[in-house]
N, C-alpha and C positions, 0 to 999 in steps of 0.2 A: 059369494061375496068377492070383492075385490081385494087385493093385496100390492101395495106398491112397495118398493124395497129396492134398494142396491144391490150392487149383488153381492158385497161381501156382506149388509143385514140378511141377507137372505140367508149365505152360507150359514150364520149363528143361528137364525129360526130355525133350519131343519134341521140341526145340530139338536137342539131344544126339542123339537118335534120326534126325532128318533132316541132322545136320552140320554146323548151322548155330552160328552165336556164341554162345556162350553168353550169354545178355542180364543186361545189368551193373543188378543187383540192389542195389547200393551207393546207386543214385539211384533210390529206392521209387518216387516219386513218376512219375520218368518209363517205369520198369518199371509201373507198375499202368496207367497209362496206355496202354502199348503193347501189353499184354499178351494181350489177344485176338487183335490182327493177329497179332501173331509164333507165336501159336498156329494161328490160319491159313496163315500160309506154312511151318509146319513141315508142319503135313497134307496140302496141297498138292503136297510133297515126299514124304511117304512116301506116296502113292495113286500118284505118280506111275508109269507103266512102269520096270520093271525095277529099283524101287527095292526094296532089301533090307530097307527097314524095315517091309513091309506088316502083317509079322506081329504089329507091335508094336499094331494097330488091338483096339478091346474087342469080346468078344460082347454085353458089358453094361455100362453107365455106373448106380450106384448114387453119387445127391446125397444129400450130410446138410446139414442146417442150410442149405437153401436159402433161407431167408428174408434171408440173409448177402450172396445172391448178386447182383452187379453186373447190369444187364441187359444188357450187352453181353457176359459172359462165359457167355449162352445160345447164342451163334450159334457159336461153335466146338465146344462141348460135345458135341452129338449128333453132328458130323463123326468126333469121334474114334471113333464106331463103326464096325465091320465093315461093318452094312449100314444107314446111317442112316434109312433111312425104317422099316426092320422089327426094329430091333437095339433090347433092350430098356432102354428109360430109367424108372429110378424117381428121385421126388422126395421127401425129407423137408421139412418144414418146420412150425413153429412162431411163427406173428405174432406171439403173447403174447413170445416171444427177440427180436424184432427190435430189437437195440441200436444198431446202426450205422446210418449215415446214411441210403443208399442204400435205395431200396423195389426188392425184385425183383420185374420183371416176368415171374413161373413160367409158362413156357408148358407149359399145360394143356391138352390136347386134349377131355378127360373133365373131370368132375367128380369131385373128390378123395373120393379114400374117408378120412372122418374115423375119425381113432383115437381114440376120445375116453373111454378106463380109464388111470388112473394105477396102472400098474405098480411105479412103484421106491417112493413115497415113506409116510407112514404115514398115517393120519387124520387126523391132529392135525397135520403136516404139514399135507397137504393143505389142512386146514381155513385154516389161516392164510396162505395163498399167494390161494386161492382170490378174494380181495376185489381184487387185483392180474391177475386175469382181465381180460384187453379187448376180444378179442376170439373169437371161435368158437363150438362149441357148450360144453353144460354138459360138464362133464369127472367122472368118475365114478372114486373110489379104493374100491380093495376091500383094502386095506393093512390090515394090526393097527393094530388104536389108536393105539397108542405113548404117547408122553409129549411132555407140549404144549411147544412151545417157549416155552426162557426169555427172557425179556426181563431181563437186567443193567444197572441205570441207569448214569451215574458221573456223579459228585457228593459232595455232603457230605464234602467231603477226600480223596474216590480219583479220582483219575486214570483213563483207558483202560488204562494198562497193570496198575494197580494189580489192577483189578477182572477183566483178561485172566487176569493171572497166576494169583488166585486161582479162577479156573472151571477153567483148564488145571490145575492142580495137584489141584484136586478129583474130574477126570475123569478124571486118571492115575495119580493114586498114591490116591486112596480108593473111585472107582467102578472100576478094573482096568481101564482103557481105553485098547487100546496106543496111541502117539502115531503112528503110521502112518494111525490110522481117524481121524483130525484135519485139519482144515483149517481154517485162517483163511479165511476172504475178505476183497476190500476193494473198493469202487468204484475204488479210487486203483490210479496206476503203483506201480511197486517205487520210482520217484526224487522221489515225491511222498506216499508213505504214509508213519506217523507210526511205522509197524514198521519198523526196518533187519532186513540178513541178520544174523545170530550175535548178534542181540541176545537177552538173556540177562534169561530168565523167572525166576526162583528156580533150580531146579536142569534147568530145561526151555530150551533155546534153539530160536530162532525160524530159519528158512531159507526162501529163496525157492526152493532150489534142489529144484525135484519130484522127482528123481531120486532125492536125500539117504541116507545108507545109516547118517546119523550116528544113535547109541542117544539116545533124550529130545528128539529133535527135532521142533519139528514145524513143519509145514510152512504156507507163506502165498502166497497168488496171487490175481491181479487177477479179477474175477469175469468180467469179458471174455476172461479165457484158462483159463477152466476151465468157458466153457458149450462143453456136449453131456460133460460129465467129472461124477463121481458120488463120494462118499464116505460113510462110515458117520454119522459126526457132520460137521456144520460149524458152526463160527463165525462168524457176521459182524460186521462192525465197519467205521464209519469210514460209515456207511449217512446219514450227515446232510451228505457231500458230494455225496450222486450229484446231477446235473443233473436238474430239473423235470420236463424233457420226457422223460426217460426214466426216472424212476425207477420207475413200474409195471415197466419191463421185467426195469431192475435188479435188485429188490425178487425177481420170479416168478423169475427166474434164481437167485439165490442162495438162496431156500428150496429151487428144485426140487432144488438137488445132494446134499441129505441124504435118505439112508436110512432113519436110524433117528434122529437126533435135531438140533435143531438151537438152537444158544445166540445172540442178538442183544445184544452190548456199547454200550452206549446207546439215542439214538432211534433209531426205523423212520421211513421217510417215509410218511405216511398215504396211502391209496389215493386215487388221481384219482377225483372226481366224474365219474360219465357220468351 
């Protein structure tokens, strides 16, 4: 069977799986920190004789978004397989994503086989992300053209929201674009962005909540919880808070989640100088 997990669900499942306390996740801070050992001493446990959990070990560990990953949350990883020195480990990862702190140190045995074709996004996409590249090889899209992304100022007496509403109201009720293929983005938290939940676009209301099953809603998330996530259209906004130091990263993440089109509500942050 398959099993997808984070890695810190993964931490509390083997935890679960070898008997052990479940590790109190309420104190993140001291949970992130422990989290590798205690991932060690559950494996420890299930390799042990006669323990009932063996079966619970992988044929295969498949990483996404390992450029995310802590270095310390390499050395338990490959234990969780069957046969760790021959049990098959793939890594993804993407430096141009790396938003978080942390540099991971990817134990690579080999030299990475570059994937360097952009698959999901368009041309014109493409194009526009492209200057937000920092690092790897050239990256190569064979996408339809598309339609170039717009650039929405506010100003001259409109507001963000003014100028939100009317691009949503444009692209739902006169371009036929269900509000499902919508997503906001924002650099910002849900308790620091300038969008609330249920706030109320013209006849369109706004939700944090991804799940939402509500008719005319659409939907808004932090751009840090929706890289490795895709949509048909996106909107960005609120792009003149991201931090310096990471706004290449910001900036590549939030074009790359669109498919087919994407609308920018103010400024962009101009690409770093190399």
């Amino acid at each position: 069977h398959i099993v997808a997990s984070t890695f810190h669900s993964l931490v509390g499942q083997a935890c679960h799986w070898a008997k052990l306390p479940h590790p109190h996740e309420s104190n993140w801070d001291r949970f992130n920190e422990s989290a590798p050992d205690l991932l060690l001493d559950a494996i420890n446990i299930i390799r042990s004789p006669g323990s009932e959990a063996e079966d619970k070990l992988f044929d295969a560990i498949l990483v996404d978004e390992a450029q995310d990953f802590e270095e310390t949350w390499w050395i338990p990883v490959r234990d969780m397989l069957k046969e760790p020195e021959t049990g098959v480990l793939y890594v993804f990862f993407d430096d141009n994503q790396s938003i978080y702190n942390q540099i991971a140190d990817i134990p690579m045995e080999t030299p990475p086989f570059v994937l360097n074709e952009n698959c999901r996004n368009t041309q014109a996409i493409h194009k526009a992300l492209v200057p937000y590249i920092s690092t790897g090889e050239p990256i190569v899209c064979n996408g339809p053209e598309g339609r170039a992304v717009e650039n929405l100022p506010v100003g001259e007496g409109k507001s963000a929201a003014d100028v939100l509403k009317s691009a949503l109201l444009m692209m739902v009720d006169q371009q036929g674009i269900p509000p499902e293929d919508i997503i906001i983005l924002t650099p910002r938290s849900q308790k620091r962005s300038q969008w609330d939940n249920d706030q109320q676009l013209g006849t369109l209301i706004l939700t944090w909540n991804m799940d939402t099953e509500m008719s005319r809603a659409i939907r808004v998330c932090s751009i840090y919880s929706f890289k490795g996530l895709e949509s048909p259209v996106i909107v960005l906004t609120e792009m003149d808070q991201v931090r310096d130091e990471i706004s290449d990263q910001l900036v590549y993440v939030g074009l790359s989640r669109a498919r087919n089109a994407v609308g920018v509500i103010g400024d962009m942050p101009d690409p770093t100088e190399t």
